[in-house]
Every structure is written in C-alpha cells, then in structure tokens.
MDAnalysis code that builds the backbone (N, CA, C; Angstrom):
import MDAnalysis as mda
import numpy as np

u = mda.Universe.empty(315, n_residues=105, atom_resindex=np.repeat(np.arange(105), 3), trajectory=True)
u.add_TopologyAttr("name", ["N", "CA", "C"] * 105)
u.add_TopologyAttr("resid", np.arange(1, 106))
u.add_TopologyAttr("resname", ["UNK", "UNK", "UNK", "UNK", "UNK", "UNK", "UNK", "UNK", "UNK", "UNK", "UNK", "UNK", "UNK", "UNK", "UNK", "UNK", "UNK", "UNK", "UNK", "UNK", "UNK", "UNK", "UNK", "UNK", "UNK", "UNK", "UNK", "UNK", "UNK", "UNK", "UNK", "UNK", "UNK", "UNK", "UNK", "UNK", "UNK", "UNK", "UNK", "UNK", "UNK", "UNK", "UNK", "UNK", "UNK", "UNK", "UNK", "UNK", "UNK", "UNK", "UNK", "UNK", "UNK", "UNK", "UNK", "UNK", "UNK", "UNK", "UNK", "UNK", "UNK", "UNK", "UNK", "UNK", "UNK", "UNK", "UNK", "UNK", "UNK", "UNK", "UNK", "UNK", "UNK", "UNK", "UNK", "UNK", "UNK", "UNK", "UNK", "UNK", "UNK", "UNK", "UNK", "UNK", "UNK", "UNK", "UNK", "UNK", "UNK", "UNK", "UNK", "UNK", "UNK", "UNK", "UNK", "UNK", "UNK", "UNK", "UNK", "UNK", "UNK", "UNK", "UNK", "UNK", "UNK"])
u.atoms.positions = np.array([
    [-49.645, 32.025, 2.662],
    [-49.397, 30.612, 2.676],
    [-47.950, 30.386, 2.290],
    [-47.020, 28.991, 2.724],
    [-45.846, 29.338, 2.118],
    [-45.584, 27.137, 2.479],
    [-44.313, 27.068, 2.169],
    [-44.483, 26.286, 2.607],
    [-43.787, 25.248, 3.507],
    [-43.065, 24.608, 4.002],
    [-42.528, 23.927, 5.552],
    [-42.895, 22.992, 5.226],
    [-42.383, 22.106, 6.513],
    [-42.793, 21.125, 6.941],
    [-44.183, 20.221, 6.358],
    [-44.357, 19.188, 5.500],
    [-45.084, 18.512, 5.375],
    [-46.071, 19.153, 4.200],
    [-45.835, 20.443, 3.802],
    [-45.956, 21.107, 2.726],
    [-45.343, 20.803, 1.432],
    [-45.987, 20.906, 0.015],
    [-45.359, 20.781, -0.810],
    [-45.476, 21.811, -1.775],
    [-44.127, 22.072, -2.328],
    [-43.813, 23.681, -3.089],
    [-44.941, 24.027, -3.572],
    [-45.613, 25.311, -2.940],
    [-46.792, 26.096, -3.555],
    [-46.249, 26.442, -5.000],
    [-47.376, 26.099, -5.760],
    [-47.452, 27.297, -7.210],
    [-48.983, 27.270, -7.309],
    [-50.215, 28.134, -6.649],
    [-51.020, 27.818, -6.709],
    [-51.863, 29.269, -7.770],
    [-53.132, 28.935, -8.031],
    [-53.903, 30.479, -8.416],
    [-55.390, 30.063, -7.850],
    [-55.578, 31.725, -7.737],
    [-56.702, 31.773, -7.452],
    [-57.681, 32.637, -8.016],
    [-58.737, 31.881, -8.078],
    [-59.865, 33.167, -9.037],
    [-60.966, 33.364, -8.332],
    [-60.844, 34.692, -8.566],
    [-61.727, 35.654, -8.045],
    [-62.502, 36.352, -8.842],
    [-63.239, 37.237, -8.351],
    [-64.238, 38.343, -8.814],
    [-63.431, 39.072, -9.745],
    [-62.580, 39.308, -9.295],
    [-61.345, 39.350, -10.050],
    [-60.236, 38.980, -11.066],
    [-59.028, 39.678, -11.496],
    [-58.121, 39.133, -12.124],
    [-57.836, 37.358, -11.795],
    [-57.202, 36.919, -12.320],
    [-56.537, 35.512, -11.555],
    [-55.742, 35.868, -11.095],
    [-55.173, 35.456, -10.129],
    [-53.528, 35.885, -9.331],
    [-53.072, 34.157, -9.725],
    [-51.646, 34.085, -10.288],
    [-50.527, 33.046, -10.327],
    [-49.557, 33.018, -9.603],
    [-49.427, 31.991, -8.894],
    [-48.306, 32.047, -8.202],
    [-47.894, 31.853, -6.684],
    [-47.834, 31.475, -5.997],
    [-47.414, 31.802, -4.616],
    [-47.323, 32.804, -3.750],
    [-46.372, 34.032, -4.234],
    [-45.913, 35.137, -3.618],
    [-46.776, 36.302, -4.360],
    [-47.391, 35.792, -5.184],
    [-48.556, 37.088, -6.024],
    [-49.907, 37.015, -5.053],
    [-49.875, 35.200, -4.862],
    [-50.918, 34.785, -4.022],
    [-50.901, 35.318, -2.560],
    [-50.091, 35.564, -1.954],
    [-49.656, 35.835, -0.620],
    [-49.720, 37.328, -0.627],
    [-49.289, 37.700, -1.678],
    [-49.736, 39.339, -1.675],
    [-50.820, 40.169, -1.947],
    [-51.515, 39.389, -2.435],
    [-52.774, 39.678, -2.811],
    [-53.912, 39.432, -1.669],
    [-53.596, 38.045, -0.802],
    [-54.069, 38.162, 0.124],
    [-53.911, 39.209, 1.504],
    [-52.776, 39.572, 1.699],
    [-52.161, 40.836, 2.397],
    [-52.860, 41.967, 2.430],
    [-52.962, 42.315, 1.147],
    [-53.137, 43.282, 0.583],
    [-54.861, 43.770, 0.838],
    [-55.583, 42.490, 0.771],
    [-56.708, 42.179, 1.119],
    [-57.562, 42.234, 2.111],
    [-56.523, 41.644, 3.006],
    [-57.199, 41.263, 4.671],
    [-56.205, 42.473, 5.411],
    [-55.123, 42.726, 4.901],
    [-54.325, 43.379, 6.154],
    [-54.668, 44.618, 6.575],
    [-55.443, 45.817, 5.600],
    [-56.058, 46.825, 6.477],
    [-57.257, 46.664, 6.971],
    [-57.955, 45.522, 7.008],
    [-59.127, 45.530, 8.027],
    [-59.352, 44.464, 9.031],
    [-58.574, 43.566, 8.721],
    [-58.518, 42.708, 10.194],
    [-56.893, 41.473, 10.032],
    [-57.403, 40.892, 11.266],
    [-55.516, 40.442, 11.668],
    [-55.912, 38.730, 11.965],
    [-55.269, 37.951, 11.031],
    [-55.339, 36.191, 11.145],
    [-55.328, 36.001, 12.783],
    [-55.997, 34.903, 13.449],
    [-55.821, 34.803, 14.482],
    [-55.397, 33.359, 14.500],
    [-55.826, 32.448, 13.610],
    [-55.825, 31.340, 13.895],
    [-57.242, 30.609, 12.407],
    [-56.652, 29.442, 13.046],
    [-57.663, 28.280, 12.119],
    [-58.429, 27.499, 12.753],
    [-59.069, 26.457, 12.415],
    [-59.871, 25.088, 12.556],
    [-59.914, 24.249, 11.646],
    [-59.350, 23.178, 11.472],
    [-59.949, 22.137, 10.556],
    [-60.744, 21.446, 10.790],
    [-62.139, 21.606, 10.087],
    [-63.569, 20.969, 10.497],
    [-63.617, 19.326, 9.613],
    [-63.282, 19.449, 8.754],
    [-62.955, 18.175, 7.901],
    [-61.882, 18.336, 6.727],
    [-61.202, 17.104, 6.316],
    [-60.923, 17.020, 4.847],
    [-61.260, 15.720, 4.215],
    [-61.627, 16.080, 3.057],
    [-61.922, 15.158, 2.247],
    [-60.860, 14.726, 0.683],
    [-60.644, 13.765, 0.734],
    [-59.855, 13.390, -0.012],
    [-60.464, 11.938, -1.097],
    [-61.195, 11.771, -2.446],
    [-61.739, 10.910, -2.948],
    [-60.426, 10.253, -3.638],
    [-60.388, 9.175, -4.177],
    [-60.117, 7.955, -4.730],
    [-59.910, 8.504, -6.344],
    [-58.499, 8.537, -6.964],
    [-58.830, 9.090, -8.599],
    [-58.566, 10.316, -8.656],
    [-58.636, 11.172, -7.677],
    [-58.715, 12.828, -7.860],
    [-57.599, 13.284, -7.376],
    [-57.121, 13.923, -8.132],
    [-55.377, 14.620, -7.615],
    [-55.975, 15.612, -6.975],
    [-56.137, 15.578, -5.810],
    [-56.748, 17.004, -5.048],
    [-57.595, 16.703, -3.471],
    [-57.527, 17.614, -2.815],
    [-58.136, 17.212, -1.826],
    [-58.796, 18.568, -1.468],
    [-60.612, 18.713, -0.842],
    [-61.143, 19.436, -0.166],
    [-60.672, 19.429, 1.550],
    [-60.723, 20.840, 1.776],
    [-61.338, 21.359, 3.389],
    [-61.925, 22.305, 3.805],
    [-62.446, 21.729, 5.048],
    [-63.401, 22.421, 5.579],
    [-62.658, 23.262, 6.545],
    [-63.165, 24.630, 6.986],
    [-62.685, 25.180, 8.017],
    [-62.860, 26.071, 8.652],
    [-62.823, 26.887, 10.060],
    [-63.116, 28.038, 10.299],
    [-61.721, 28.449, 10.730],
    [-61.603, 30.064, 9.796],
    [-60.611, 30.720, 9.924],
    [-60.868, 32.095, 11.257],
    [-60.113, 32.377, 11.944],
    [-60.325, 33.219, 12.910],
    [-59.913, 34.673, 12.451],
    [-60.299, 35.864, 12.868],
    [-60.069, 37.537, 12.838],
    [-59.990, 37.979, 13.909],
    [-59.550, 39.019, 13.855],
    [-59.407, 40.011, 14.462],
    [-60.065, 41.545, 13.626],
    [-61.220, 42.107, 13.616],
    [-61.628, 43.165, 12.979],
    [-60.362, 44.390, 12.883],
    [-60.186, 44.986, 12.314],
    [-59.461, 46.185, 12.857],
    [-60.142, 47.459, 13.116],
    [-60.501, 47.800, 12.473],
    [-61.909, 49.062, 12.856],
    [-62.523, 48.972, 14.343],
    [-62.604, 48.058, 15.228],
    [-63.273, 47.768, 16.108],
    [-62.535, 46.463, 17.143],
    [-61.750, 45.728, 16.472],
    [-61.018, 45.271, 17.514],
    [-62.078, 43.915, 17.682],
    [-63.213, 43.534, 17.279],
    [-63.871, 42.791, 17.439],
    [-63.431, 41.002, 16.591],
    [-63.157, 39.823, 17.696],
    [-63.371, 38.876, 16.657],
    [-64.064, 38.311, 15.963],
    [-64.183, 38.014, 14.284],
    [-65.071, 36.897, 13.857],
    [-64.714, 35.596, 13.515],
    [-65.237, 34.787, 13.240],
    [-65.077, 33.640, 12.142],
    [-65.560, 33.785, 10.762],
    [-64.609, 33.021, 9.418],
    [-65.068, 33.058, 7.838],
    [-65.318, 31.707, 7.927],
    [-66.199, 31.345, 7.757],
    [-66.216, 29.909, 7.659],
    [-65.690, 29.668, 5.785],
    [-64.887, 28.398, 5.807],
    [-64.584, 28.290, 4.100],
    [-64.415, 26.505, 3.917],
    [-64.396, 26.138, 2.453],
    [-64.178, 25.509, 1.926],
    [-63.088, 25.710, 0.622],
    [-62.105, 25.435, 1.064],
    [-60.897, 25.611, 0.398],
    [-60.565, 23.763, -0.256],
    [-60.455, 24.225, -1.849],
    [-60.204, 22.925, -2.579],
    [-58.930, 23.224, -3.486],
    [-58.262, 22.010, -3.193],
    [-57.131, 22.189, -4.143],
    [-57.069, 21.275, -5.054],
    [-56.135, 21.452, -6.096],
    [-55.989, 20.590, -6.744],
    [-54.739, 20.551, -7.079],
    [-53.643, 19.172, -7.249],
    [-52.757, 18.933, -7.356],
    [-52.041, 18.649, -9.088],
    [-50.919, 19.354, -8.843],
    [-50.407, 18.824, -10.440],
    [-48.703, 18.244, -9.701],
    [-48.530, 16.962, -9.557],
    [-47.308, 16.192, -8.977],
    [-47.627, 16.571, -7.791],
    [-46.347, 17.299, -6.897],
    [-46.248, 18.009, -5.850],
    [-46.314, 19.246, -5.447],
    [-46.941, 20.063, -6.472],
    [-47.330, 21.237, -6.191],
    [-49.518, 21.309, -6.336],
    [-49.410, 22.504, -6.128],
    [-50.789, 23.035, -6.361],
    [-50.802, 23.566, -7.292],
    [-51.796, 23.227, -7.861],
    [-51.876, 23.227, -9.327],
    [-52.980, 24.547, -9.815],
    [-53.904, 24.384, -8.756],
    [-54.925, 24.928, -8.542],
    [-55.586, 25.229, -6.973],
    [-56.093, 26.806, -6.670],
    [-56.376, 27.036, -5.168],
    [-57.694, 27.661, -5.301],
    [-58.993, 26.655, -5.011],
    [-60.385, 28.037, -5.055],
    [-60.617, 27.902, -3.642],
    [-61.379, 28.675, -3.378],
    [-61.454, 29.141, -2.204],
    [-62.981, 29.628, -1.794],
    [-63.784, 28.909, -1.294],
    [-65.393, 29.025, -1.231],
    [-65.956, 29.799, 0.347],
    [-65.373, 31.380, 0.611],
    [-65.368, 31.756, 1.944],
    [-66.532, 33.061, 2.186],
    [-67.329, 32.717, 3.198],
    [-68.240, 33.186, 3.861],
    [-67.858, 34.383, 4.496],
    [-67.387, 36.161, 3.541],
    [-67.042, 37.037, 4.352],
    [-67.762, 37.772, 5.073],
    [-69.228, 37.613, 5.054],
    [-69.862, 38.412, 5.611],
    [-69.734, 38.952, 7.088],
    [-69.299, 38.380, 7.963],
    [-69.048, 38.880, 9.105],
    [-67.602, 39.716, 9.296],
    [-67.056, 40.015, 8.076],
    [-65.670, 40.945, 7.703],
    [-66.519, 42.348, 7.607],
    [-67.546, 42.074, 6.840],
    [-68.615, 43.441, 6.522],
    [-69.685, 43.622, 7.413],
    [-69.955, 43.042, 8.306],
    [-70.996, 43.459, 9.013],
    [-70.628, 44.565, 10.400],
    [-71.337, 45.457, 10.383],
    [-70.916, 45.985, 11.891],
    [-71.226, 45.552, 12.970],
])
C-alpha cells in the first residue's frame, strides 16, 4: 500500500496471529513477504464502503484478485478491511480476509 493521489500519508498497523507490524513500509513488507512466494496481486473490487456519522474511520468491502504461483491458477480473498483514522493518517489497519482459497489445491 503506499500512498498518491487522493491518499492520505499511511502510518498504519496491523494485527495478526502474529507480532503487530507498525508502520507503512514494515506494513508493505510484511505483506510481500507474505503473499510474494505463493501468489501474484492481480487486481481488486470494491463491493461496498461504509462510512458512519461520529467515527473517524471507514469500512470496506472487497474482492481482491491472485494469481496462485504453484499452479498458475486464479483465486479471489474476499475481505473486509477497516480503518481507522487519527487526522490524516491511518491510525489503525485490521484486515478481516478469507484465505482459504490461497490454501486449497
């Protein structure tokens, strides 16, 4: 993730099963690090976002696209990715994603 156009300066974390990762470029590497020996981003979907009244933060919905690498086969993760805002950054990044079709043969 990084950020451009209509983006505002990432500082996000994310928690996992795992350590927390802080940061942007810890975040970006960690995801790399993650997805890049077994399959390849193809693309997105935004299925919805939701944004309430009061809440520095906004939910989305989405299907993210693959490329398997082992097999060359595409899937979809379906996710719900929520952020939460502190000013103009991200304050906070969880991430609610359906990998099972990363693991299935």
């Amino acid at each position: 993730m990084g950020s451009g156009p209509g983006w505002p300066t990432i500082s996000c974390t994310s928690r996992a099963p795992r350590d927390e990762i802080h940061g942007a470029d810890n975040t970006i590497k960690a995801l790399k690090t993650m997805f890049t020996p077994v399959a390849k981003f193809t693309g997105h979907k935004v299925r919805q976002i939701w944004e309430a009244e009061g809440v520095d933060g906004v939910a989305i919905e989405m299907d993210v696209y693959y490329r398997r690498i082992k097999d060359n086969k595409d899937f979809v993760i379906t996710c719900t990715d929520i952020y939460r805002l502190r000013g103009d950054k991200i304050g906070e990044w969880r991430v609610n994603a359906d990998v099972s079709p990363l693991l299935l043969d």
